[in-house]
C-alpha positions as CSV (number, residue, x, y, z in Angstrom):
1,X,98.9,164.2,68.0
2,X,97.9,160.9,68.1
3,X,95.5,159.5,70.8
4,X,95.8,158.4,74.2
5,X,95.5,154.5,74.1
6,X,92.4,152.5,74.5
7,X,93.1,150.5,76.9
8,X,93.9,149.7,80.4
9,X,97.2,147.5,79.8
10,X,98.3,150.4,77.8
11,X,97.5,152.9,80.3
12,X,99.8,150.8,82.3
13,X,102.4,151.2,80.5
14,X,102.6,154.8,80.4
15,X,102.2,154.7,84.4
16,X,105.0,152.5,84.7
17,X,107.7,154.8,82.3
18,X,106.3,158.3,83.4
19,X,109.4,158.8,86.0
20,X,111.5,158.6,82.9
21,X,112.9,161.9,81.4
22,X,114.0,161.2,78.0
23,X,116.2,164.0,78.0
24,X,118.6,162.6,80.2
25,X,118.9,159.4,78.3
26,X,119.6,160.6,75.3
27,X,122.3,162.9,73.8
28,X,120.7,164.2,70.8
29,X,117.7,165.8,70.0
30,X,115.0,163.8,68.2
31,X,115.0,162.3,64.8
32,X,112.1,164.3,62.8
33,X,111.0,161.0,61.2
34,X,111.3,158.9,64.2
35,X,108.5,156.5,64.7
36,X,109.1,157.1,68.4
37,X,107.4,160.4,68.0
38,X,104.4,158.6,67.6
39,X,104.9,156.0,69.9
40,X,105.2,159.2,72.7
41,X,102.4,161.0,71.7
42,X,100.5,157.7,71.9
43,X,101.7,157.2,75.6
44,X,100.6,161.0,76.2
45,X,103.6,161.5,78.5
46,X,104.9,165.3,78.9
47,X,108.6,166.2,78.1
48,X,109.2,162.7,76.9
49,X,111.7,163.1,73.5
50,X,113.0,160.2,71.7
51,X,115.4,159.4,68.9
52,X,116.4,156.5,66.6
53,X,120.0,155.0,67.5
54,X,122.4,153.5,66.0
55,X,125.5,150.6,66.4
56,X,128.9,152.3,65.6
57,X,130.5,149.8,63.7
58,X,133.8,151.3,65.1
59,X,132.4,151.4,68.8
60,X,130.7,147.8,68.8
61,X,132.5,146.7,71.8
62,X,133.1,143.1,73.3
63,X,131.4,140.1,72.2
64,X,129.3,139.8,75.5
65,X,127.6,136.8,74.5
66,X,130.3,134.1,75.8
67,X,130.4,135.9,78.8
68,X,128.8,134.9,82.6
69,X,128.3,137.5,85.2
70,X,124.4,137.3,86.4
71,X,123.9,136.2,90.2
72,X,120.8,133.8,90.7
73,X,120.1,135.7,93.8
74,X,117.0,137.8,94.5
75,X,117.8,141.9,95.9
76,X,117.4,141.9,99.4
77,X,115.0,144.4,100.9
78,X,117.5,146.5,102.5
79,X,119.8,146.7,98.8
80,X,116.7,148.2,97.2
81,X,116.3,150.5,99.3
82,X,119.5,151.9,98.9
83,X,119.2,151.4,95.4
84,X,116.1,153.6,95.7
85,X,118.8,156.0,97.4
86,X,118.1,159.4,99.4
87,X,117.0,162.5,98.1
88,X,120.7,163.8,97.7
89,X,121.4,161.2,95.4
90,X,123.9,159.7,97.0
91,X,124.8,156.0,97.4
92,X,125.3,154.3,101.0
93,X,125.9,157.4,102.4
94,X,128.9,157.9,99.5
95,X,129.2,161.0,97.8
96,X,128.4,160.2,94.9
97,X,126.5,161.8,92.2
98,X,124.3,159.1,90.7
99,X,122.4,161.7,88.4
100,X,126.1,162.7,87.0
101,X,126.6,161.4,83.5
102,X,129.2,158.6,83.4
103,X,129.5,158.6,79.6
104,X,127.4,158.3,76.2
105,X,127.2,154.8,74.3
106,X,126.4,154.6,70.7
107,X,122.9,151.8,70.7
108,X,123.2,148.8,69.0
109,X,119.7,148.1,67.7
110,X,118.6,150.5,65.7
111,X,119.3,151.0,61.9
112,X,121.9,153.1,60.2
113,X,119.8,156.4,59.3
114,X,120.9,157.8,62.1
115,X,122.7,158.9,64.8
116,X,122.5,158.5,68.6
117,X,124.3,158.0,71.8
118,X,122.6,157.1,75.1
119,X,123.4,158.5,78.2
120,X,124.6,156.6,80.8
121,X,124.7,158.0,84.2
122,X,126.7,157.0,87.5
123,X,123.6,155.6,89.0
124,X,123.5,152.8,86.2
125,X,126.8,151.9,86.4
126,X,126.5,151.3,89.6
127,X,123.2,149.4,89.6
128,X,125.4,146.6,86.8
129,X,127.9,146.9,89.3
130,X,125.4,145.7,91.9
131,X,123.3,142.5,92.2
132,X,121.9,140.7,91.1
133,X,124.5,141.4,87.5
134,X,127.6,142.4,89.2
135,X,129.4,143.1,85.6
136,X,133.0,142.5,85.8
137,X,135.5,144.7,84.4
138,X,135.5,143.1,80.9
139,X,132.0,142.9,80.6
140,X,131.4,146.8,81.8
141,X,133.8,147.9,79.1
142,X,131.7,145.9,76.7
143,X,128.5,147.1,77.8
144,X,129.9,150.7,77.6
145,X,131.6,150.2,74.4
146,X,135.3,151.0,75.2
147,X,137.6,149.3,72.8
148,X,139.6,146.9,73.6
149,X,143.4,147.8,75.2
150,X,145.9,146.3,77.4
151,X,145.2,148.2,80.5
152,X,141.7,148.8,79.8
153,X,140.1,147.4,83.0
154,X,142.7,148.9,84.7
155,X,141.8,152.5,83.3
156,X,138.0,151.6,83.6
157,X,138.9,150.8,87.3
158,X,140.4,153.8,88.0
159,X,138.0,155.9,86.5
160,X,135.1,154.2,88.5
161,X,137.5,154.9,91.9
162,X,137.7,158.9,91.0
163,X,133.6,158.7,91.3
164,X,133.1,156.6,94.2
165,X,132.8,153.6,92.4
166,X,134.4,150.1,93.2
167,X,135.5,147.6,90.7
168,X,136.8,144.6,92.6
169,X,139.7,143.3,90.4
170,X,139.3,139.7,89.3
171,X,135.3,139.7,90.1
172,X,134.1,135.8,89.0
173,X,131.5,134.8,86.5
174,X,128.5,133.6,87.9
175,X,125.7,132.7,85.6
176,X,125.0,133.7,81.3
177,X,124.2,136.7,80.9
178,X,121.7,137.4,77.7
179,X,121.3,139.6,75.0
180,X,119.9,142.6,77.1
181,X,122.7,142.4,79.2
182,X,124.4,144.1,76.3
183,X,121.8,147.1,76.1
184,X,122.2,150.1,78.2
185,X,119.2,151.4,79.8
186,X,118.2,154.2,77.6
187,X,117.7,151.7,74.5
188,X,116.0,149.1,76.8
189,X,113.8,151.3,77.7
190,X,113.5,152.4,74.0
191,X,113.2,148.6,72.7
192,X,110.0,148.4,75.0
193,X,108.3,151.2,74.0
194,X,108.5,150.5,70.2
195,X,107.5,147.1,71.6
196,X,104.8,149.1,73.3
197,X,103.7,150.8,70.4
198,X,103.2,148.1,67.9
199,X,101.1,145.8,70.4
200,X,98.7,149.0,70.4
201,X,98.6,150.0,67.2
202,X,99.3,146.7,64.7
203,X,98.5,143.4,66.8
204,X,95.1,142.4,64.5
205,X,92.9,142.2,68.0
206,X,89.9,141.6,66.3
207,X,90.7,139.1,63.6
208,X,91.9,136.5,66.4
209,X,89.0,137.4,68.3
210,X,86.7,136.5,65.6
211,X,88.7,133.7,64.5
212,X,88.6,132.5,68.5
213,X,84.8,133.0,68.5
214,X,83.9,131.2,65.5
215,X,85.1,128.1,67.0
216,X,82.4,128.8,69.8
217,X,78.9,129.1,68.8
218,X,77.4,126.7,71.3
219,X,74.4,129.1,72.6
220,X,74.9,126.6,75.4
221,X,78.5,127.6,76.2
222,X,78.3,131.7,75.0
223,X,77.3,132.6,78.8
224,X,80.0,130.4,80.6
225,X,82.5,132.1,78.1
226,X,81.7,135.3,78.4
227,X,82.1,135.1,82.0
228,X,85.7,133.7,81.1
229,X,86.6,136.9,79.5
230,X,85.6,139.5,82.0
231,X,87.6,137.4,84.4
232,X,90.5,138.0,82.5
233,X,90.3,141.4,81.9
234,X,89.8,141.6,85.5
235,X,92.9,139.3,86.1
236,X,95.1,141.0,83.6
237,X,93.8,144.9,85.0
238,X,95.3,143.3,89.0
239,X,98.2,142.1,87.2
240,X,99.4,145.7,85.0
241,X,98.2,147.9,88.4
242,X,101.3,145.8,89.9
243,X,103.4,146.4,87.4
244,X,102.6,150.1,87.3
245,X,103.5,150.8,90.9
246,X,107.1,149.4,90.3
247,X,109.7,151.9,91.4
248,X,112.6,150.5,90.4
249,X,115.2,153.1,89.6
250,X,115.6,153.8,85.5
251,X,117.9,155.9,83.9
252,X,118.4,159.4,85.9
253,X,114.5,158.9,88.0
254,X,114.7,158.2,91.8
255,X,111.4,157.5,92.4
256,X,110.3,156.7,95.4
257,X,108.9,153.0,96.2
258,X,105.0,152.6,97.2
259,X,105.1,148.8,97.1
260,X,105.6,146.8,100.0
261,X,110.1,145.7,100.5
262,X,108.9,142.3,99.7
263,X,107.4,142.4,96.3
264,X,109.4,145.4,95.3
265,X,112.5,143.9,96.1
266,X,111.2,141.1,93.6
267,X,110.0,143.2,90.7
268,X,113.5,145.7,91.3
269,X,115.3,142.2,90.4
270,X,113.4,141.4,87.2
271,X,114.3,145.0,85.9
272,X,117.5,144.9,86.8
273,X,118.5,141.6,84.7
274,X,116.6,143.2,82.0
275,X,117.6,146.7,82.5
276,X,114.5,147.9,82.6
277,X,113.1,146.3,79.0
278,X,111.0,143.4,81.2
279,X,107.7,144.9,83.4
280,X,107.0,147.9,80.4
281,X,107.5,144.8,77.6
282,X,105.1,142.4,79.8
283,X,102.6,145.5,80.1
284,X,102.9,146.0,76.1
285,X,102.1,142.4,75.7
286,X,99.0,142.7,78.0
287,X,97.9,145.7,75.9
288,X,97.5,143.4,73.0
289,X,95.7,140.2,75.5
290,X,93.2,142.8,77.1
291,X,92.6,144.6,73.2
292,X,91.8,140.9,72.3
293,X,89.5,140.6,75.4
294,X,87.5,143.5,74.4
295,X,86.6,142.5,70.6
296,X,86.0,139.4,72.1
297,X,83.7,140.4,74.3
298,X,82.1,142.7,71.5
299,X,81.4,139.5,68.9
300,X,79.8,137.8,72.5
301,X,77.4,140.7,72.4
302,X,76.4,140.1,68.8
303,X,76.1,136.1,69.0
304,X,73.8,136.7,72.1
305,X,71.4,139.4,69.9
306,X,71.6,137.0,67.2
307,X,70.9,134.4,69.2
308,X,67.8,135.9,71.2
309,X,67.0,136.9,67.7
310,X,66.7,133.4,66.5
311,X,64.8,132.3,69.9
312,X,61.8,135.0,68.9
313,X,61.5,134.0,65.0
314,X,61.7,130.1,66.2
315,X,58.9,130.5,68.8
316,X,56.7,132.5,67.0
317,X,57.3,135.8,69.0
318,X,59.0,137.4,66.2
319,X,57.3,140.5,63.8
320,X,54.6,138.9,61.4
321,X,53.9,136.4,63.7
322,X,50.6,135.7,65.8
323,X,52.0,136.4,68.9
324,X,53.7,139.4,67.4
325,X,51.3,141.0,65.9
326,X,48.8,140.9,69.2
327,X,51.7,142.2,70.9
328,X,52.1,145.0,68.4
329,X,48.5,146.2,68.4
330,X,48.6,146.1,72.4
331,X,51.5,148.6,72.3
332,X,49.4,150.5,70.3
């Protein structure tokens, strides 16, 4: 067991995912060799199990890259609320079972050493279904890997009617989509806590730090920029307790929102584009900034003993001076 991590932005992180059950994300139970497994003991979180993926060379799916479905239009208040939905898990007062799995996709990032599927559930096809993506039927299919067919978007229609689901035929592009657009949630998720993982454990934190503070010796200037850093940690600590209270729905959690319709509504649009990769992959990013901070602040320490240090020799207040010794013998 590896652990917990060191520091705030990290801590963060772990806030942010903990509605997240990995077993209903994935299909399979975990890889023994997954690197995963550490990056979950790391983030301490209970019941949390994770697997490698990979991309079916048979079940790639459409090219989604040529493609355009992203709205530039922010959630309203009112749609993430019902995106938050009730306790029955249904949508709009629908009966519809958002925790129900939809299907199982095979990832696309991972290498071929083994074998996954992620679980897709109702309540994620309905959130690309929603703003601010609003997937077509083509684009759908891609995203959940059907193969290509005549009547495909026809059958995919159908299917999403028998569920409570509407696909309006001949839905209009709207803006690129990117590369995460292609991801389910289950490996977006996945992506950012490898993401997560590495910032922690393999960002060299103390190298830059030392490489920063060598080009800042001024005694002059070391006060002035030590202040500097504790006002970033401070900033950056404001910024990840944001991002931690986010409650925008993921995979099979419902978690209910904390945050005021406003800024929620805001930060439920960010994870929807990225389908849930973007707040944890800014908080593992932080992790590395606020890991910096701290060595940082560390080789400030020693400058400023070395420097008081120097001060005592130079003035004669050192050991083995004048001054020194008198002071010694008074101690005594």
């Amino acid at each position: 067991m590896h652990s917990p991590p060191r520091d705030q932005a990290a801590i963060m992180l772990w806030k942010l995912v903990e509605n997240v059950k990995y077993e209903d994300i994935y299909e399979v139970s975990p890889h023994p060799r997954c690197i995963l497994d550490l990056s979950l003991a790391w983030l301490g979180h209970p019941g949390m199990e994770d697997v490698q993926s990979v991309e079916d060379a048979n079940n790639s799916g459409m090219n989604l890259l040529d493609q355009s479905v992203i709205k530039k239009v922010p959630v309203p208040p009112k749609s993430v609320t019902s995106l938050m939905m009730n306790k029955d898990g249904f949508l709009g007062g629908m009966s519809v079972n958002t925790g129900e799995v939809f299907c199982s996709v095979p990832g696309r990032l991972s290498l071929l050493s083994s074998t996954s599927k992620y679980k897709v559930t109702v309540g994620e096809v309905q959130r690309r279904l929603s703003p601010p993506e609003c997937l077509n039927a083509s684009l759908l299919g891609g995203v959940l890997r059907r193969a290509k067919s005549k009547n495909g978007g026809r059958s995919l229609r159908e299917r999403l009617e028998k569920i409570g689901l509407n696909l309006p035929a001949g839905r209009r592009k709207a803006a690129n989509v990117t590369l995460l657009t292609s991801l389910v949630e289950g490996e977006a998720v996945h992506l950012a806590r490898d993401f997560g993982y590495i910032c922690e454990t393999e960002f060299p934190a103390k190298a830059v730090s030392e490489y920063l503070n060598r080009q800042h010796t001024d005694p002059s200037d070391l006060h002035s920029r030590k202040n500097m850093l504790l006002a970033t940690k401070q900033l950056c600590k404001e910024f990840t307790d944001l991002l931690a209270q986010d409650r925008t729905p993921i995979g099979n959690s419902r978690p209910s929102p904390i945050l005021e319709p406003g800024i929620q509504s805001c930060l439920t649009h960010f994870s929807l584009i990225t389908h849930g990769f973007g707040a944890p992959a800014i908080c593992a990013a932080l992790t590395a900034l606020q890991n910096y901070l701290t060595e940082a602040l560390k080789g400030m320490d020693k400058m400023f003993l070395n420097n008081t240090t120097t001060n005592r020799h130079t003035s004669g207040e050192g050991p083995g001076s004048k001054t020194g010794d008198k002071e010694e013998k008074h101690r005594k």
